[in-house]
C-alpha positions as CSV (number, residue, x, y, z in Angstrom):
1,X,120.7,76.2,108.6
2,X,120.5,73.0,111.1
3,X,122.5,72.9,114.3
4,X,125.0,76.0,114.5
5,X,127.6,76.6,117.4
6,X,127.4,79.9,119.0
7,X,128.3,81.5,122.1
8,X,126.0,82.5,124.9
9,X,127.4,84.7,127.4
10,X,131.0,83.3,126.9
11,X,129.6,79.8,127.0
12,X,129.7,77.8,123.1
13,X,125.8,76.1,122.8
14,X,124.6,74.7,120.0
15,X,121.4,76.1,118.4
16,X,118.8,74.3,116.2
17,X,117.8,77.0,114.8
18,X,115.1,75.0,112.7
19,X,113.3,74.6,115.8
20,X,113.5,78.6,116.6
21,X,112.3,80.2,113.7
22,X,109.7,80.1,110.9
23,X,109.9,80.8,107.0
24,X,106.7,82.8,105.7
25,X,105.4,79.8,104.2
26,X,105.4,77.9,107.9
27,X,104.4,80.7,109.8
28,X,101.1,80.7,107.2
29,X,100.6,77.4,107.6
30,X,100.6,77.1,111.5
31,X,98.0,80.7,111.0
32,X,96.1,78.5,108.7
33,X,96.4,81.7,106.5
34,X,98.3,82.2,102.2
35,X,101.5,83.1,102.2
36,X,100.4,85.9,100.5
37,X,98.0,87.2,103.3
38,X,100.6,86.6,106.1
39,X,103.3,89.0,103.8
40,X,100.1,91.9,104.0
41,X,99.9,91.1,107.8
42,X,104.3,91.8,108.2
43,X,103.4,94.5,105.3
44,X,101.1,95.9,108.2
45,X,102.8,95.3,111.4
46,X,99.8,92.9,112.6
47,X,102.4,89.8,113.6
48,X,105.3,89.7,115.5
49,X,108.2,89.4,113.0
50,X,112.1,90.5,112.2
51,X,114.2,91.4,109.4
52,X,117.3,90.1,108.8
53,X,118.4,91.5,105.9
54,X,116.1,90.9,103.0
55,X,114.8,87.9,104.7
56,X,111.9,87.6,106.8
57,X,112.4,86.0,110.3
58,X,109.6,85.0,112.4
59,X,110.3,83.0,115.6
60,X,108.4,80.4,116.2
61,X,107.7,80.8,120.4
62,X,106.6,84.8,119.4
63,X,104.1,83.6,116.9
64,X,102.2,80.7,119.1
65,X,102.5,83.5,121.9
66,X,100.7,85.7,119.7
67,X,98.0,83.4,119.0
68,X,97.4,82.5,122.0
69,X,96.7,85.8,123.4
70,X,93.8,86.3,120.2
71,X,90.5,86.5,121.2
72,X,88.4,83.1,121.8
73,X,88.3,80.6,124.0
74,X,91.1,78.6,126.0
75,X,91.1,75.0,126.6
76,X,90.9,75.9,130.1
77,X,87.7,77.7,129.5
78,X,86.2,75.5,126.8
79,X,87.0,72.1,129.4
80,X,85.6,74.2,132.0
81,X,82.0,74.9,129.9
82,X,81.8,71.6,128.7
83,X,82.2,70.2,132.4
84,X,79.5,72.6,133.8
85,X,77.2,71.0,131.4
86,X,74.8,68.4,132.0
């Protein structure tokens, strides 16, 4: 894919479109999950994801915003624990 010309709102941009979206095999990688196991989480609706086609799109900003709204701890919190520690 690489670096496409579109237009936006009238306006031609160029897109990187690497840079934008993930193949199942990325996406499983940065969820430190199979490919395999990500396909039964798109099977079951548990990540964000689109279809294009046959394909399976996933964008990169919607899966690290996903993550980062799982349950845990944030570095905010973690820094903040370890710094109210003697």
């Amino acid at each position: 894919m690489g670096q496409k010309k579109t237009k936006l709102n009238g306006a031609e941009a160029s897109v990187n479109w690497e840079s934008i979206r993930l193949t199942v095999a990325q996406a499983a990688a940065v969820a430190n999950k199979t490919p395999k196991a990500l396909r039964m989480d798109i099977a079951r609706n548990r990540i964000p994801y689109r279809r294009w086609g046959k394909s399976i799109v996933i964008l990169k900003h919607e899966l690290l915003e996903f993550m980062s709204d799982l349950p845990g701890v944030s570095v905010e919190e973690a820094r903040a624990n370890v710094e109210g520690k003697p």
